[in-house]
Structures are given as structure tokens and as C-alpha cells.
C-alpha positions in Angstrom: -13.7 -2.7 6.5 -14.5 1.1 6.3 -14.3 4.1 7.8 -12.0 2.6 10.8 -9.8 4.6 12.5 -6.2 3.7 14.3 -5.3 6.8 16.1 -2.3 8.0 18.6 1.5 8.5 18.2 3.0 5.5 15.8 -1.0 3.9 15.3 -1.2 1.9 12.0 -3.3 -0.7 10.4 -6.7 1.2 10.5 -8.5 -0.9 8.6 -7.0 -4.2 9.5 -4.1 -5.3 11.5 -2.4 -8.4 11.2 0.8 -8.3 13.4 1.3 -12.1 13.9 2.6 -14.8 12.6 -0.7 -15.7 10.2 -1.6 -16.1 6.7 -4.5 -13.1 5.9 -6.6 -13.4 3.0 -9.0 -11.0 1.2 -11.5 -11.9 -1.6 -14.1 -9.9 -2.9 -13.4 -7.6 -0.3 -13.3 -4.0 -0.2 -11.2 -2.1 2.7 -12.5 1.6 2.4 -12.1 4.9 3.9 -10.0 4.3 6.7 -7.0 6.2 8.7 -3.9 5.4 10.7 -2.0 8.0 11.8 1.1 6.3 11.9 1.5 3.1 9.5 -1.2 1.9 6.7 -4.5 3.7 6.2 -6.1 0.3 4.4 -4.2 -2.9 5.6 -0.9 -3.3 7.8 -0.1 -7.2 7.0 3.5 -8.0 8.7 3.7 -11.6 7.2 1.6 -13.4 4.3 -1.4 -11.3 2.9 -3.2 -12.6 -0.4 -5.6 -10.0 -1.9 -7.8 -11.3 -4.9 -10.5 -9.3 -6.7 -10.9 -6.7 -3.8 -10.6 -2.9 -3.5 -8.6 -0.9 -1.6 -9.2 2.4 -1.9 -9.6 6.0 -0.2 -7.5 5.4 2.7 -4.7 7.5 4.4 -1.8 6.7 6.5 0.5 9.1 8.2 4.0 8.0 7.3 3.8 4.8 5.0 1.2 2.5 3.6 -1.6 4.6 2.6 -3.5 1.5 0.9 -1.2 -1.5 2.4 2.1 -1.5 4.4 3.2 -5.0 3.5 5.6 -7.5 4.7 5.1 -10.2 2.0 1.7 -9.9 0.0 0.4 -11.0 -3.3 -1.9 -9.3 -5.2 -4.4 -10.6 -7.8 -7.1 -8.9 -9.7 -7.4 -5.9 -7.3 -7.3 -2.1 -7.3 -5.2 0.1 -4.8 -7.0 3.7 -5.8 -6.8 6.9 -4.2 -4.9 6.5 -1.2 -2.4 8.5 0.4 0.2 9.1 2.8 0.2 12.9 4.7 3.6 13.0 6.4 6.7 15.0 5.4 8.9 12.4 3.7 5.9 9.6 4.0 6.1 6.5 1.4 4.3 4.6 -0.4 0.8 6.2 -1.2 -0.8 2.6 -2.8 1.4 0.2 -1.0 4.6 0.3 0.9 6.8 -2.8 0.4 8.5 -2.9 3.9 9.7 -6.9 3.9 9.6 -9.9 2.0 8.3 -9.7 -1.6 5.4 -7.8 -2.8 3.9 -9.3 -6.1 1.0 -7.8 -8.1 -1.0 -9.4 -11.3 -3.6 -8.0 -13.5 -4.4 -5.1 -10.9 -4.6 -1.5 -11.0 -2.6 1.1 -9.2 -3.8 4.2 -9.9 -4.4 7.8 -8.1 -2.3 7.3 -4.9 -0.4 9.6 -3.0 2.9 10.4 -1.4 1.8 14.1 -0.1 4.3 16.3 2.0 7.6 17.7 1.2 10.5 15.2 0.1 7.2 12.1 0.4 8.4 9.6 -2.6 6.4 6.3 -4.1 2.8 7.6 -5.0 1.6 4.3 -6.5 4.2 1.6 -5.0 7.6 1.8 -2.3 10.3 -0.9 -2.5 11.6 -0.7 1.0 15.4 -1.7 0.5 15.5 -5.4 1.6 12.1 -5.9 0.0 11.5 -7.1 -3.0 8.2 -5.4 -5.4 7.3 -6.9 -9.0 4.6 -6.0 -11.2 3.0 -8.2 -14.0 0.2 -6.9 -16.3 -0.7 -4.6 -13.7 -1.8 -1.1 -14.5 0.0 1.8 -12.7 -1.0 5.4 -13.9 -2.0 8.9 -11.9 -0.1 8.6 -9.3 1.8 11.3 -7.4 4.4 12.1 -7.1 5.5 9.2 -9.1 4.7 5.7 -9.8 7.3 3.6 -8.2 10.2 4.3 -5.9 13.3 4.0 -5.8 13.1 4.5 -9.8 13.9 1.2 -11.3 13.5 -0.7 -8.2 10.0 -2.2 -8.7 10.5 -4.5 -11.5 8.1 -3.5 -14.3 7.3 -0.2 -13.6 7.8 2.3 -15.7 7.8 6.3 -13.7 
């Protein structure tokens, strides 16, 4: 997927969309360059996504998600670099835990963004309810911090 657009008041998943009640996977994949203005830039996954040795990378969502908005996801062997959220008080630059649990393994988080005045979660947002865990997974360069709420994603370190 690249270079997609989702566009309008409230659009999201501008790369891909799952809304239903189905099991997504990704491997060997790379979801590049796209834009929601609403919800997740990269991947808007409402149940069970499973992303293994893929890319996500350069996309931007207004609000939250700019890599994936997910609502139960596991990630193995991937990278989430050098996407972004635009809004005033957006989340989750990398990927925005919004339900169920969020689990990453030897992957990389690294150069995401939360831009816009009071914007938290560069790298990773635990939505409260959610539930974000990180095992041998590198997190670095992100802005304006790593993880968010601090000490909420279990094994990250701001």
C-alpha cells in the first residue's frame, strides 16, 4: 500500500481499513506514504491485526495513528518509522493503542511523531483501557517522547 489517501472530516485508515470483525495479516509487506485526515495514516485495524517482517513507514494521520491505530495487534519483526500525527493534541505518531492489547517483538520504533501543541506519544499511545507491551523492541528518535502515558507501555523507557 502507498501513497493512498483517506480524505474528508473524521477519514482514517489511508492505507488500509479494516473495520470488521476479521483477522488482518501483513508479511513482508510494506504500507508507505499514505494520509488520513482523521484516524491512521498507515493501517486502521479495529480487531486482530498481525504484522510480521513488514514496514510501516512515512505515513500521517490527522489525530491518532500515524503508522497504525490499533484495536488488538501483534507485531513481529517490523519497523514503524517516520510517521506522524498533525493535529493539536494528536496521539500516537508510530502507533496508537486504542483497544485490546498491542504487543511488539524484536521491532523498531523509531522517528515518529506527535506534532502540534499539547500532541503526546511520538513512538507508541496506550489508550486507557488498552493494553501496549514491548519486548526486545527498539524505540529511539521519537518526538515528543517515546511512550505515553509515561510508564504505561510496559518496557519502554522515555
Amino acid at each position: 500500500m502507498r501513497r493512498n489517501k483517506a480524505a474528508g472530516a473524521g477519514a482514517y485508515g489511508g492505507g488500509i481499513l479494516d473495520a470488521g470483525n476479521s483477522i488482518s495479516n501483513l508479511r513482508s509487506s510494506w504500507v508507505n506514504g499514505n494520509r488520513a485526515t482523521g484516524q491512521a495514516g498507515g493501517i486502521l485495524s479495529r480487531q486482530e491485526l498481525n504484522v510480521r517482517k513488514s514496514t510501516v513507514q512515512d505515513n500521517t494521520a490527522g489525530s491518532q495513528g500515524g503508522g497504525i491505530w490499533s484495536g488488538g495487534t501483534r507485531i513481529d519483526g517490523s519497523k514503524l518509522k517516520g510517521n506522524r500525527t498533525t493535529a493539536v493534541g494528536s496521539l500516537g505518531g508510530g502507533l496508537f493503542a486504542g483497544s485490546g492489547t498491542a504487543t511488539l517483538n524484536r521491532s523498531e520504533v523509531s522517528r515518529n511523531r506527535a506534532d502540534g501543541a499539547g500532541s503526546n506519544g511520538g513512538g507508541i499511545y496506550e489508550q486507557p483501557g488498552s493494553t501496549a507491551t514491548i519486548d526486545r523492541t527498539k524505540v529511539a528518535n521519537n518526538h515528543p517522547n517515546h511512550c505515553a502515558p509515561t510508564g504505561a507501555v510496559t518496557g519502554c523507557v522515555n
